[in-house]
N, C-alpha and C positions, 0 to 999 in steps of 0.2 A: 527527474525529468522536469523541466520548466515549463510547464504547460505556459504560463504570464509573458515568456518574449514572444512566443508564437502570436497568444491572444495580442498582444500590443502591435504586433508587425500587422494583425489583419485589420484594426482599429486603424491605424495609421492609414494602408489604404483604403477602406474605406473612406472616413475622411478626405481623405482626398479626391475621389470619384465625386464626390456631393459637392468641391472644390468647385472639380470640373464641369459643373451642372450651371454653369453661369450666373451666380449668386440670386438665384429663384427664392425665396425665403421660404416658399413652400417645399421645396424639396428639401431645404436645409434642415427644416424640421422633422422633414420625415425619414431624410439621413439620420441625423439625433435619437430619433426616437430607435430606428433600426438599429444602432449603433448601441442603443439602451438593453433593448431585449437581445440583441444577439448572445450577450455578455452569459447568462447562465446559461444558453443552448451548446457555446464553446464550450464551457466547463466541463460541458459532459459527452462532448465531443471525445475528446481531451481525456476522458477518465476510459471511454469505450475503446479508444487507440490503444490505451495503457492495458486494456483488460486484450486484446486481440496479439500485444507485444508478450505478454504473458503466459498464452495461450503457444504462441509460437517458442516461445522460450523452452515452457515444458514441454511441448514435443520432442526439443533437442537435447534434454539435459534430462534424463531418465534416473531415476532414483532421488531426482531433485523436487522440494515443493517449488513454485513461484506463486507468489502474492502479489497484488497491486494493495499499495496502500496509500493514505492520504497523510504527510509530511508537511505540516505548513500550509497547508491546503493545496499543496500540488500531489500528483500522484507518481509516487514513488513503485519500482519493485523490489521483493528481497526473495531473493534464492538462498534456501535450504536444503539440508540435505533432510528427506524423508524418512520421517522415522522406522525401524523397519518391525515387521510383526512379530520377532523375535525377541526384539526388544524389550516392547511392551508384552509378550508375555513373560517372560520371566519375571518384571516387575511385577504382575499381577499373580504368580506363584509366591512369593515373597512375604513372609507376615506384615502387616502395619503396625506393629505396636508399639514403637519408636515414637514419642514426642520431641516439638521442638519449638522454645518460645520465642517468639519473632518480636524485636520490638520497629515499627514501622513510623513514620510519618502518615497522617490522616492523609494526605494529597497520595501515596506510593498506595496506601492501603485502597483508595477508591479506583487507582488504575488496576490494583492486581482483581477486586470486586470486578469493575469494568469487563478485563481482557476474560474472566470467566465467565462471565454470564454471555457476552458475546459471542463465546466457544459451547452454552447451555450446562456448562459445568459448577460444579460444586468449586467455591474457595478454595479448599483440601486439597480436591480434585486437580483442580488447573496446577495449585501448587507443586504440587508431587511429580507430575508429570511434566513440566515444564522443569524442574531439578533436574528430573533424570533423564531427560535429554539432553539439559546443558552437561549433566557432568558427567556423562559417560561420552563425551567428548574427550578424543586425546590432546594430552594439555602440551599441544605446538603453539604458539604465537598467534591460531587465524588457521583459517581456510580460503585457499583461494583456487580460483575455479580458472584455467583459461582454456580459451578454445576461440572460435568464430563461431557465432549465429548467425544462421542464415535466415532471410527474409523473405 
């Protein structure tokens, strides 16, 4: 989602309202300055629409996660399929005694540190559990979801 054409379309008018103000130099500045702070209250405008489009997504698509995430600095969704608790138990019947040496890049290593700590989980943890959901996926091409959402 481009949150940035929207924010620009509102910038544009605005701007142009303070146009329309008959060149006051005091309004002009205080269009400017409005035009200044409006800038992160959209952003998060912007990111609350994303969290309510979300919100309505998973009501309709049941067994599905939906996330809003941040992409470039725009706010993106990704639909998943929800893990199911059958799943993860048998994973957790399952012994651990299996190693496996990973050799990473420092940059991949602080995103894999990252995305666990952000989930409150252990390295290991996030590791493992993120494997076996990608790969007890059936290995078709992709998953694709269609349907109408309604609004």
């Amino acid at each position: 989602m481009d949150a940035t054409v929207a924010l620009t379309r509102f910038q544009a008018a605005l701007e142009q309202q303070v146009l329309l103000a008959g060149g006051d130099p005091v309004m002009e500045a205080a269009g400017r300055a409005l035009l200044a702070a409006s800038g992160p209250a959209l952003r998060s405008l912007a990111l609350d629409l994303a969290e309510q489009a979300a919100a309505e997504v998973r009501a309709q698509l049941p067994g599905h996660a939906v996330e809003v995430l941040l992409e470039d600095g725009e706010p993106a969704l990704r639909v998943r399929p929800e893990e199911t608790d059958r799943g993860a138990a048998s994973r957790q019947e399952e012994p651990s005694d299996a190693r496996v040496t990973l050799r990473l890049s420092p940059r991949l290593k602080e995103l894999i540190e990252q995305a666990a700590a952000e989930r409150g989980e252990s390295l290991n943890s996030w590791l493992v559990r993120t494997l076996s959901v990608h790969g007890s996926r059936p290995r078709g091409r992709g998953q694709r979801i269609e349907g109408t959402i309604e609004t």
